[in-house]
BALOBA-1460 file (C-alpha; in Angstrom, 3 decimals):
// residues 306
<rec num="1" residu="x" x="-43.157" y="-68.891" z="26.547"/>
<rec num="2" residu="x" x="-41.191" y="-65.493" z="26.162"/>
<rec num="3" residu="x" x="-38.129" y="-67.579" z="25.697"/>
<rec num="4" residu="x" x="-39.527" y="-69.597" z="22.754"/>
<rec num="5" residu="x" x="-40.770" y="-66.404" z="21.131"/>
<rec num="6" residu="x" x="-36.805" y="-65.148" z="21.135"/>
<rec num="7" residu="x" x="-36.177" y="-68.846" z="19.246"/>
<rec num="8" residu="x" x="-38.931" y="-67.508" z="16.781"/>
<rec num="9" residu="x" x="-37.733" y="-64.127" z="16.381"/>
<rec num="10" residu="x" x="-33.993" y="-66.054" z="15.680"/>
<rec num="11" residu="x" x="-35.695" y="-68.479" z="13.002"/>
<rec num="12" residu="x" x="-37.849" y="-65.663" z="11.083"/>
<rec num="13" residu="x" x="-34.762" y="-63.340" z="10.987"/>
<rec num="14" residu="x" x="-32.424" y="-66.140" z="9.610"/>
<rec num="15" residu="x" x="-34.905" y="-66.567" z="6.551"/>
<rec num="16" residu="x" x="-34.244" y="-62.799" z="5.848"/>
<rec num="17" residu="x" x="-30.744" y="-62.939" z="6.477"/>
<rec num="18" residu="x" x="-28.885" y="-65.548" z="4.902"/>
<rec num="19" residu="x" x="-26.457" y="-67.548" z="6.450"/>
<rec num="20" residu="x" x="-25.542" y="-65.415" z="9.943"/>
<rec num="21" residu="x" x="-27.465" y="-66.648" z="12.818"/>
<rec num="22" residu="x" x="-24.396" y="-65.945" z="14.790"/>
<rec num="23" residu="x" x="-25.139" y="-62.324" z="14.028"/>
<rec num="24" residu="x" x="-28.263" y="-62.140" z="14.356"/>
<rec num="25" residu="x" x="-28.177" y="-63.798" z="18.128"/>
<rec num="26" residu="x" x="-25.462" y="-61.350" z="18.895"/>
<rec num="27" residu="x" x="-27.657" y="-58.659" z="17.670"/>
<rec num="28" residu="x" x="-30.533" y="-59.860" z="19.923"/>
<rec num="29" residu="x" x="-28.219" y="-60.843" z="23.007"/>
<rec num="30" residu="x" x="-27.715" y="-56.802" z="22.750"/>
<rec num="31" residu="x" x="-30.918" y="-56.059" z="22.869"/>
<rec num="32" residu="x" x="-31.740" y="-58.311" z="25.564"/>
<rec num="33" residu="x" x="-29.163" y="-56.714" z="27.708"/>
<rec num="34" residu="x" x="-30.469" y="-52.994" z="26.428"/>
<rec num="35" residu="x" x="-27.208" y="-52.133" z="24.821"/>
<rec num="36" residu="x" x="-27.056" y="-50.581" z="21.680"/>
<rec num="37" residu="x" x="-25.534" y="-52.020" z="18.630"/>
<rec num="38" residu="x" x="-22.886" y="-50.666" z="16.112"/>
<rec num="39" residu="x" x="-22.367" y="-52.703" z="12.953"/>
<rec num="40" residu="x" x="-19.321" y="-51.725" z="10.987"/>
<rec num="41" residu="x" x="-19.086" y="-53.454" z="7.398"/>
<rec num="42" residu="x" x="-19.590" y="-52.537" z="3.438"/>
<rec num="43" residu="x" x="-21.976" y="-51.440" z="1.712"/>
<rec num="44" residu="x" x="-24.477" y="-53.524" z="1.108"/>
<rec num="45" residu="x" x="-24.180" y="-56.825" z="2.856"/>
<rec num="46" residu="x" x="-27.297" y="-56.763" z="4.877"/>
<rec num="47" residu="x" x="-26.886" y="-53.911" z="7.931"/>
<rec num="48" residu="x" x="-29.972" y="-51.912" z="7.407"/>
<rec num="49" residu="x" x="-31.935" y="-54.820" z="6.916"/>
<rec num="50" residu="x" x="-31.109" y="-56.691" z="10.131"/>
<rec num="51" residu="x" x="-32.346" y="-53.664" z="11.780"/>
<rec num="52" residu="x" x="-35.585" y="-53.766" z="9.653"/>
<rec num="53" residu="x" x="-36.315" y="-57.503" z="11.009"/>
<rec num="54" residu="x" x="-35.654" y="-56.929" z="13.988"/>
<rec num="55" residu="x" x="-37.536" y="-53.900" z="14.740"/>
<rec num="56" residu="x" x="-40.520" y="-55.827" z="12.652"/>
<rec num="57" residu="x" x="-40.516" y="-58.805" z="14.573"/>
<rec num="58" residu="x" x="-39.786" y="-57.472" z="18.423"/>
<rec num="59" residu="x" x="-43.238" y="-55.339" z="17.413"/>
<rec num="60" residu="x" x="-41.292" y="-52.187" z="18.024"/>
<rec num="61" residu="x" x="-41.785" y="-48.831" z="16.554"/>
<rec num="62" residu="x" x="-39.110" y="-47.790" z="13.553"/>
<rec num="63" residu="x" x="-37.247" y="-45.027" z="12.602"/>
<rec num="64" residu="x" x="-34.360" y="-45.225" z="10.137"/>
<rec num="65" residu="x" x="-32.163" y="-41.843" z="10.060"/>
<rec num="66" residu="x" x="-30.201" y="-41.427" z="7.241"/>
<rec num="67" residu="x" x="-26.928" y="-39.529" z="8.487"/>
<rec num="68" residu="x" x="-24.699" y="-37.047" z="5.679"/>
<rec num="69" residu="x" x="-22.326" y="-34.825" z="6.146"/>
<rec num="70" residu="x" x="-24.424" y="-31.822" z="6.180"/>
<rec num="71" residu="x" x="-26.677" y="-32.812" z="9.023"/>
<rec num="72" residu="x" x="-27.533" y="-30.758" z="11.713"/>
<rec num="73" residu="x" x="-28.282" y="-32.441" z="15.675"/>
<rec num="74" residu="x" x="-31.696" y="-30.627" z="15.343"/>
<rec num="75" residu="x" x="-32.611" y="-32.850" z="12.258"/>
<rec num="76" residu="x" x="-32.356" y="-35.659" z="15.040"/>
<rec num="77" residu="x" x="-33.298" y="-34.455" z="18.198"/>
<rec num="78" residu="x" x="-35.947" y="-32.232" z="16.410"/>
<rec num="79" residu="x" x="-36.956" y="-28.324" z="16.537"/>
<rec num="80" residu="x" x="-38.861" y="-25.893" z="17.568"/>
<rec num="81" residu="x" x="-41.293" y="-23.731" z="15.156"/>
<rec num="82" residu="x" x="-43.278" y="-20.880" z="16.080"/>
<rec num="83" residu="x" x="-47.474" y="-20.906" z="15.239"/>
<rec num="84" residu="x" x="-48.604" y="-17.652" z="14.353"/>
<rec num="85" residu="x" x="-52.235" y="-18.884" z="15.704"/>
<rec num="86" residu="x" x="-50.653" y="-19.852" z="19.577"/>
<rec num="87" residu="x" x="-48.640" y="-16.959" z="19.530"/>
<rec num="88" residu="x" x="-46.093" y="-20.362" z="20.926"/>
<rec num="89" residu="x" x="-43.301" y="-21.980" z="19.804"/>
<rec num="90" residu="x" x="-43.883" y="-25.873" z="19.385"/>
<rec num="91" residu="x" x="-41.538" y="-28.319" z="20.016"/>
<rec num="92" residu="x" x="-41.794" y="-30.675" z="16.728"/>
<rec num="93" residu="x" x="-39.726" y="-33.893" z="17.644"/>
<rec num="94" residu="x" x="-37.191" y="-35.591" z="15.179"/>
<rec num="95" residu="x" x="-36.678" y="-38.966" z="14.068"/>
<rec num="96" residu="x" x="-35.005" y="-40.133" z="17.440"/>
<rec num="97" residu="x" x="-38.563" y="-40.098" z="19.552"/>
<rec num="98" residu="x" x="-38.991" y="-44.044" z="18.039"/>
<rec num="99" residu="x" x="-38.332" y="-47.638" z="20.248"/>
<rec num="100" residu="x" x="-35.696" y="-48.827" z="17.644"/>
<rec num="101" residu="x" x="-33.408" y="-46.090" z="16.023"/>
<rec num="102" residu="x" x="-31.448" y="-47.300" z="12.889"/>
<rec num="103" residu="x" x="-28.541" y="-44.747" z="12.611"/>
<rec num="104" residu="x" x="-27.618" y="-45.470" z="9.602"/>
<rec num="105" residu="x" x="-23.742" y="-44.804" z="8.230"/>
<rec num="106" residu="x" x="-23.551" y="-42.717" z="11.096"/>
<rec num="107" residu="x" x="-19.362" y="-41.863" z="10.264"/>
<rec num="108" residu="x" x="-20.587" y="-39.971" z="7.769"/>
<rec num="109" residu="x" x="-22.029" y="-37.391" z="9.520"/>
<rec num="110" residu="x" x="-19.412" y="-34.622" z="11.561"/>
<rec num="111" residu="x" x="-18.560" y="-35.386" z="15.275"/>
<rec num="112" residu="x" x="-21.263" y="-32.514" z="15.950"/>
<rec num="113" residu="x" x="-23.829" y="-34.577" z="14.322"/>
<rec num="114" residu="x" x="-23.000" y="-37.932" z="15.818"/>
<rec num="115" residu="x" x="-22.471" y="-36.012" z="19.487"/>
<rec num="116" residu="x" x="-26.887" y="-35.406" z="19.484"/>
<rec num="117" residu="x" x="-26.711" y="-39.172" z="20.035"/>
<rec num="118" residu="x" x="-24.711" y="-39.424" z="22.956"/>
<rec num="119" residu="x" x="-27.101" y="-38.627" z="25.381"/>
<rec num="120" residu="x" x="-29.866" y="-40.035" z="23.740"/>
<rec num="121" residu="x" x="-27.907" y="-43.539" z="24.344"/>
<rec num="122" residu="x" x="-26.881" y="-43.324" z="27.444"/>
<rec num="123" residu="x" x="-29.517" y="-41.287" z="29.501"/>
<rec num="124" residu="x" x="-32.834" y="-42.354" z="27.367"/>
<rec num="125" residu="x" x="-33.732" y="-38.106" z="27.034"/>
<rec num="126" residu="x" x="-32.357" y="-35.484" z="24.617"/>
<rec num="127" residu="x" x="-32.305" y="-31.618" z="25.351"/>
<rec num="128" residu="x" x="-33.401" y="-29.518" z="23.061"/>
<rec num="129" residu="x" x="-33.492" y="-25.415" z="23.960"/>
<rec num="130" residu="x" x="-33.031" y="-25.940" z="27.597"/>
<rec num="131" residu="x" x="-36.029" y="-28.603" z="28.074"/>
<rec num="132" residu="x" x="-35.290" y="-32.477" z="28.874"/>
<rec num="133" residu="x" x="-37.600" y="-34.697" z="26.707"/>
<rec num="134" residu="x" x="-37.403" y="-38.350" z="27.859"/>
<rec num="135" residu="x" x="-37.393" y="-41.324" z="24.447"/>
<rec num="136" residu="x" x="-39.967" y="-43.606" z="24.284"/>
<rec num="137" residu="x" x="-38.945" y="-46.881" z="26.367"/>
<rec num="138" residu="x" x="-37.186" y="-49.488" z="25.617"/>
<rec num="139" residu="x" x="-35.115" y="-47.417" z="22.970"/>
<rec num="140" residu="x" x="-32.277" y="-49.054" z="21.490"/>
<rec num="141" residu="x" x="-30.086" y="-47.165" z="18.605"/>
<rec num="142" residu="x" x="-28.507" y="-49.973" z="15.884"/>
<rec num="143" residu="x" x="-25.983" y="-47.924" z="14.134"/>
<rec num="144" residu="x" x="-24.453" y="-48.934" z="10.600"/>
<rec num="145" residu="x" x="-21.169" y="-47.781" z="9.590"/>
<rec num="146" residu="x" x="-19.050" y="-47.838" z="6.593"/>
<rec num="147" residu="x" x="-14.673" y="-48.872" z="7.008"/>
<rec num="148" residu="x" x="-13.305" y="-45.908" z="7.920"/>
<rec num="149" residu="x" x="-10.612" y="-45.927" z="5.089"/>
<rec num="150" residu="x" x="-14.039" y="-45.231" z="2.703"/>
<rec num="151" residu="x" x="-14.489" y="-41.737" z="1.005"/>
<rec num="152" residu="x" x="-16.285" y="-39.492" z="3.044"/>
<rec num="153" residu="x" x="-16.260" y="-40.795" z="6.568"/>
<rec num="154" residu="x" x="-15.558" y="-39.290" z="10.001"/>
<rec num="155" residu="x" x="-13.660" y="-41.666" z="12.754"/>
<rec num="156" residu="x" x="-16.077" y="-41.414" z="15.457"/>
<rec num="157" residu="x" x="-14.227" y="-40.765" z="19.007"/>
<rec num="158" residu="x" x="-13.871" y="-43.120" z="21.620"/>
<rec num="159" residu="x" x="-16.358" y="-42.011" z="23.697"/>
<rec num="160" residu="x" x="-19.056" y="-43.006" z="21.412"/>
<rec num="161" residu="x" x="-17.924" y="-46.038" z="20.344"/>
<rec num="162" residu="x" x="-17.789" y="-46.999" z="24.264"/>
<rec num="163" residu="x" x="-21.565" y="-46.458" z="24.429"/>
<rec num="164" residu="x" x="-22.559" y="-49.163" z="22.146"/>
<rec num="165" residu="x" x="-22.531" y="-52.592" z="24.334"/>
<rec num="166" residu="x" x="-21.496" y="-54.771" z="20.922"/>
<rec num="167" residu="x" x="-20.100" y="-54.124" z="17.424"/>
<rec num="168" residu="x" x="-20.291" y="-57.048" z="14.843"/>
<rec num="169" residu="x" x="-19.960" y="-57.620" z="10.757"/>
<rec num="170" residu="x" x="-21.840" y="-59.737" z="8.780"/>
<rec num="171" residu="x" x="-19.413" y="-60.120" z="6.165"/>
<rec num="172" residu="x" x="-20.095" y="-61.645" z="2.778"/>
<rec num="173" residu="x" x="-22.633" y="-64.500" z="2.548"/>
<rec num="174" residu="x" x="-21.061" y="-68.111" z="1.613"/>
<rec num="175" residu="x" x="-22.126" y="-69.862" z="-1.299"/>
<rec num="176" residu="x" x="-25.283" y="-71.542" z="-0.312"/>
<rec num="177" residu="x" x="-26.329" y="-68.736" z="0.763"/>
<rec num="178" residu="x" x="-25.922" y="-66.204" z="-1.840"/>
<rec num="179" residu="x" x="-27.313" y="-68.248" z="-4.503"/>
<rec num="180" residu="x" x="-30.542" y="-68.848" z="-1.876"/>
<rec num="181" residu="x" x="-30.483" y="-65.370" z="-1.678"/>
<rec num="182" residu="x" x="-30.310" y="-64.931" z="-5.762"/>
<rec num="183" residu="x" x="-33.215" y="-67.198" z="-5.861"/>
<rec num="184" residu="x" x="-35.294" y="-66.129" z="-3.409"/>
<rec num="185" residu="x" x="-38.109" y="-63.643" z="-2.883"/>
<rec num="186" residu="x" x="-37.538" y="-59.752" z="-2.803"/>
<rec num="187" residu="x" x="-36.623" y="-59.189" z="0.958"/>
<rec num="188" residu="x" x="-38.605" y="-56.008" z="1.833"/>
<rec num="189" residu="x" x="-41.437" y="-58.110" z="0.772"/>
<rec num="190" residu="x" x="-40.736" y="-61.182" z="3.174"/>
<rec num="191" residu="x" x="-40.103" y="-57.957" z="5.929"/>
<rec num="192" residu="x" x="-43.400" y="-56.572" z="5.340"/>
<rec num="193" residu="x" x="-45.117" y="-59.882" z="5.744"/>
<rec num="194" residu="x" x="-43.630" y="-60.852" z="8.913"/>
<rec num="195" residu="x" x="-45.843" y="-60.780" z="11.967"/>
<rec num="196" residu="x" x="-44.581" y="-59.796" z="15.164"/>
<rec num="197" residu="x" x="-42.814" y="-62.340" z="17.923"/>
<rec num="198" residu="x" x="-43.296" y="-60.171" z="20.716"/>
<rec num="199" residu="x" x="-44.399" y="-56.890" z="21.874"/>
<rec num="200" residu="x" x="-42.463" y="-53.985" z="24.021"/>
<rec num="201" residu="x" x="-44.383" y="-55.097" z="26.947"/>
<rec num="202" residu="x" x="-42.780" y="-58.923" z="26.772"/>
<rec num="203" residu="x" x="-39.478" y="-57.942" z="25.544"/>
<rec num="204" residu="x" x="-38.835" y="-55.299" z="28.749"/>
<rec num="205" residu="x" x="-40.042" y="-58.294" z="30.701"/>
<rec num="206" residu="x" x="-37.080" y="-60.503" z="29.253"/>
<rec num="207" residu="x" x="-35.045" y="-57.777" z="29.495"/>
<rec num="208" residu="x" x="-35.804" y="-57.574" z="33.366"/>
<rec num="209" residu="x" x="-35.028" y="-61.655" z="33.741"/>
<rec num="210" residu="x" x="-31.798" y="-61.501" z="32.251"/>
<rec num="211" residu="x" x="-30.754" y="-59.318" z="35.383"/>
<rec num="212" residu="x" x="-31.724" y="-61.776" z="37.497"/>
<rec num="213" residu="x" x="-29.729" y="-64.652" z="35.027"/>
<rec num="214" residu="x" x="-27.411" y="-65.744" z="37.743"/>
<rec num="215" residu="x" x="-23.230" y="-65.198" z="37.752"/>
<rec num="216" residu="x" x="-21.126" y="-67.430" z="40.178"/>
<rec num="217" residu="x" x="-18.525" y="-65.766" z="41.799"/>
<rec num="218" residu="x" x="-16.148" y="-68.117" z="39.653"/>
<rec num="219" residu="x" x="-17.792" y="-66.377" z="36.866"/>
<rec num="220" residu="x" x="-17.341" y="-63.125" z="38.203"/>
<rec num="221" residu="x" x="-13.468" y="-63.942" z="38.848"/>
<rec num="222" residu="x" x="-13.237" y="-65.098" z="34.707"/>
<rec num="223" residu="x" x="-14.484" y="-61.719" z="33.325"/>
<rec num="224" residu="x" x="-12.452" y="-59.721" z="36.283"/>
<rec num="225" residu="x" x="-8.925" y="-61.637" z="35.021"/>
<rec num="226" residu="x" x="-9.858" y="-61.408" z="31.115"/>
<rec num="227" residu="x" x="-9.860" y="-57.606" z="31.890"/>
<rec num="228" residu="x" x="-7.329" y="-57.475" z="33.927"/>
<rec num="229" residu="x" x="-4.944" y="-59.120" z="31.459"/>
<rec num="230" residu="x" x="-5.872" y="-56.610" z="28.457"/>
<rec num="231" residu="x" x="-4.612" y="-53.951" z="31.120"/>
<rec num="232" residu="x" x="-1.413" y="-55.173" z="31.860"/>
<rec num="233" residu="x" x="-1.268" y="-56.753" z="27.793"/>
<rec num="234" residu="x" x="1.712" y="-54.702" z="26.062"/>
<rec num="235" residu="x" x="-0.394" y="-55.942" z="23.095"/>
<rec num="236" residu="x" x="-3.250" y="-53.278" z="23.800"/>
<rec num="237" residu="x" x="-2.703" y="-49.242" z="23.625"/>
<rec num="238" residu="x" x="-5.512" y="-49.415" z="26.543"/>
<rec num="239" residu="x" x="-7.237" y="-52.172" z="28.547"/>
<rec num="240" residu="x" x="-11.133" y="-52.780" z="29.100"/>
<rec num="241" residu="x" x="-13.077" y="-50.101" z="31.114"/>
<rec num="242" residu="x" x="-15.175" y="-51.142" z="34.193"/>
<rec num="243" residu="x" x="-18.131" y="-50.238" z="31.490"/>
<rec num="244" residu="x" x="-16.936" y="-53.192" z="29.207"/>
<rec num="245" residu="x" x="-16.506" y="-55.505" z="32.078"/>
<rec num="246" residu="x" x="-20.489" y="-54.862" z="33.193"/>
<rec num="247" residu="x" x="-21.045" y="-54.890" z="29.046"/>
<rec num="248" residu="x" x="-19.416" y="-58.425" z="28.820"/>
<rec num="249" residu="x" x="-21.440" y="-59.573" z="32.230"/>
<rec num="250" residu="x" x="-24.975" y="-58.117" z="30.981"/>
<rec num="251" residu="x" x="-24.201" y="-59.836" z="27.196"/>
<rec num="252" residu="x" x="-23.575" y="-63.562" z="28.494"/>
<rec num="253" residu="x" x="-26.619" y="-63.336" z="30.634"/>
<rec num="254" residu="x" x="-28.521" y="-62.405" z="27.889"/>
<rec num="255" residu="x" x="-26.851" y="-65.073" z="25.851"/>
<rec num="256" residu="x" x="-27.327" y="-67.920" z="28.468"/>
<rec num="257" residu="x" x="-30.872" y="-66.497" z="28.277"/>
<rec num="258" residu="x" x="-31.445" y="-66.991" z="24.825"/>
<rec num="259" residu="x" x="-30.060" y="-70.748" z="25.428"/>
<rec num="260" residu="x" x="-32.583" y="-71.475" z="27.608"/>
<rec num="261" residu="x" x="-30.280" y="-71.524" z="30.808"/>
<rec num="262" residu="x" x="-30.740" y="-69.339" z="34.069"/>
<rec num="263" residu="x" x="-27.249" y="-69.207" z="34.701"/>
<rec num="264" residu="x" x="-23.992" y="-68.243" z="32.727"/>
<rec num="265" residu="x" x="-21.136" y="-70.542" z="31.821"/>
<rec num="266" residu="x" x="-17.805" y="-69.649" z="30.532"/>
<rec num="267" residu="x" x="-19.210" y="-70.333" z="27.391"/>
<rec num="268" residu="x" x="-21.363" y="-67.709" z="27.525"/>
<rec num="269" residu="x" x="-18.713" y="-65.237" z="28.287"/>
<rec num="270" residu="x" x="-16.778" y="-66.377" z="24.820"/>
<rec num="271" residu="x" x="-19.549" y="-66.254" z="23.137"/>
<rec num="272" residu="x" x="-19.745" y="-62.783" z="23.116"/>
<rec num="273" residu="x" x="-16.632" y="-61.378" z="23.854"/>
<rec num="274" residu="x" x="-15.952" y="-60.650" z="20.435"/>
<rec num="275" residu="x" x="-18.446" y="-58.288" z="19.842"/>
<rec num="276" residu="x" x="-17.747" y="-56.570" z="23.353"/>
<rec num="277" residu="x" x="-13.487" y="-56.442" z="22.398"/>
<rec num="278" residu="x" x="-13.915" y="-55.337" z="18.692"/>
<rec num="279" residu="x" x="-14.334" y="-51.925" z="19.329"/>
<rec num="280" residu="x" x="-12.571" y="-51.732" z="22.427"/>
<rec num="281" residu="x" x="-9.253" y="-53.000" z="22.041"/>
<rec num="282" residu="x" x="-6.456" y="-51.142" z="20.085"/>
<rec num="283" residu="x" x="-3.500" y="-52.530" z="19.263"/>
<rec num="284" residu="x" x="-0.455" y="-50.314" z="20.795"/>
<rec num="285" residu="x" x="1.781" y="-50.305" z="17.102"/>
<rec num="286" residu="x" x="-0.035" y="-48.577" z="14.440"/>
<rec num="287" residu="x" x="-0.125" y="-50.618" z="11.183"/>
<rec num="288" residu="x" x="-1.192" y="-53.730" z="13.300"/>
<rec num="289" residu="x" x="-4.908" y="-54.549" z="12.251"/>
<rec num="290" residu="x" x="-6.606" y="-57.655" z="14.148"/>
<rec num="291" residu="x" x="-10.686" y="-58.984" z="13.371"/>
<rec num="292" residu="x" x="-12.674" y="-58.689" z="16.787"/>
<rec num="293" residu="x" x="-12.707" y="-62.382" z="16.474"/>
<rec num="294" residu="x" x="-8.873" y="-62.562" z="16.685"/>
<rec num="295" residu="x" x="-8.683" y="-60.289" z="19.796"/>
<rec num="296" residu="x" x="-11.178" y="-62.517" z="21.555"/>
<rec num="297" residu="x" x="-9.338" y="-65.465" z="20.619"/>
<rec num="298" residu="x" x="-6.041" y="-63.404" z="21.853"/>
<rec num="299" residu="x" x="-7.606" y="-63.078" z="25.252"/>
<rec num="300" residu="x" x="-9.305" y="-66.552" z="25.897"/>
<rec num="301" residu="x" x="-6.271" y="-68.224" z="25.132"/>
<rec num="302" residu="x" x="-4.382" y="-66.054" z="27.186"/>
<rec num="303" residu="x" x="-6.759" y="-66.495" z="30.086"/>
<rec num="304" residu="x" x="-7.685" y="-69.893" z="31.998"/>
<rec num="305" residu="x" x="-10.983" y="-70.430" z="33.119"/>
<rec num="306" residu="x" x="-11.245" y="-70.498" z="36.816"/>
């Protein structure tokens, strides 16, 4: 029943968004597999408003924080103020105590600024003045970011980039689908009447069965070679961490869950490499620029499944 809600959640988004169901099951694959999300693409092609659907339809509670480059971390984290009447100081929480987090154009704030979200994403808690405050589960931060040869933007480091699970583009609609779009109804409105698909309670149970979506050692052996041979690739500046290996196992069960299957087939793994590579990968010359769907196609035809 859970499973058919996901196929729901897939349908309603696709009326929003136009023309990128891919996308939009990558988007929920990472979910599934409680990853976080960075989508890198222009301005105004649809980012902020997948993570609007999404966060509408999985019934989970919203915050969209708008980074610049004069933010401060305590304008996310939050601050402290003093009460005259207490005598106290109070601990007023910021815009990252919410379920779903949109970060949105988050290279525009300073490394200092995007740092306040590391351990937010990776240990589920910030610290704030020497006290450890734990995020409301599940949390899950979709980040938005503009090319980084834009005006204005700040590169961010490795290290962050490494804590989202998947980074994808939506790109410009086709056709069809712009002129459906032209035609259509105002999209905040179709948002706001959108009931929700599922509730935090159901979607930490999915998120529980795709642990227990079931890898054959075969399996095991294809994701071990595929990172094995973008270590040894002169192609690459560096190879795939043991993170991204457990990234690309936890995003093709989530993505054999969301086909209905409670196991994973190579398939799967292709499926989402892409989005695990993109972000990942480097080329060693500078100057040479591939799409995350090129380096994915670089290292399945390079590797034979077992």
């Amino acid at each position: 029943m859970a499973v058919a809600s996901l196929q729901r959640v897939i349908q309603q988004s696709s009326k929003v968004i136009l023309g990128k169901e891919g996308q939009i099951r990558l988007a929920l694959a990472c979910i599934l597999a409680r990853g976080h999300l960075l989508i890198e693409d222009l301005p105004g092609v649809g980012k902020t408003m997948l993570a609007h659907v999404l966060a509408r339809l999985l019934g989970l509670n919203f915050n969209r924080i708008q980074f610049t480059s004069d933010m401060l971390p305590a304008d996310i984290i939050g601050v402290s103020v003093y009460e005259r009447d207490s005598a106290k100081f109070k601990f007023h929480p910021g815009p990252i105590f919410a379920q779903l987090i949109l970060a949105d154009e988050v290279n525009r704030a300073t490394p200092k600024t995007q740092s306040a979200l590391l351990e937010a994403m990776e240990e589920h808690q910030v610290t704030a003045e020497g006290e450890t405050r734990k995020l409301p589960e599940p949390f899950f931060v979709i980040a938005t970011q503009n090319p980084s040869n834009q005006v204005g933007t700040f590169a961010l480091p490795e290290s962050q980039l490494d804590r989202f699970l998947m980074r994808i583009d939506l790109g410009y609609p086709d056709h069809d689908a712009e002129r459906a779009l032209l035609q259509g109804a105002d999209r905040r409105d179709m948002i706001g009447a959108m009931d929700a698909c599922l509730n935090p309670g159901e979607l930490m149970e999915l998120q529980a069965s795709v642990r227990s979506v079931h890898a054959a050692p075969a399996l095991l052996d294809y994701v071990q070679a595929l990172v094995e041979y973008s270590r040894r690739s002169p192609e690459y500046a560096n190879g795939l961490s043991p993170r991204a290996a457990l990234s690309l196992l936890h995003a093709a069960r989530a993505w054999a869950l969301l086909e209905g299957r409670d196991k994973i087939i190579p398939e799967d793994i292709q499926a989402v490499l892409p989005g695990i590579t993109g972000h990942r990968l480097r080329p060693r010359h500078d100057g040479v620029r591939h799409s995350s769907i090129d380096t994915a196609r670089g290292l399945i035809n390079a590797v034979a499944i077992p």
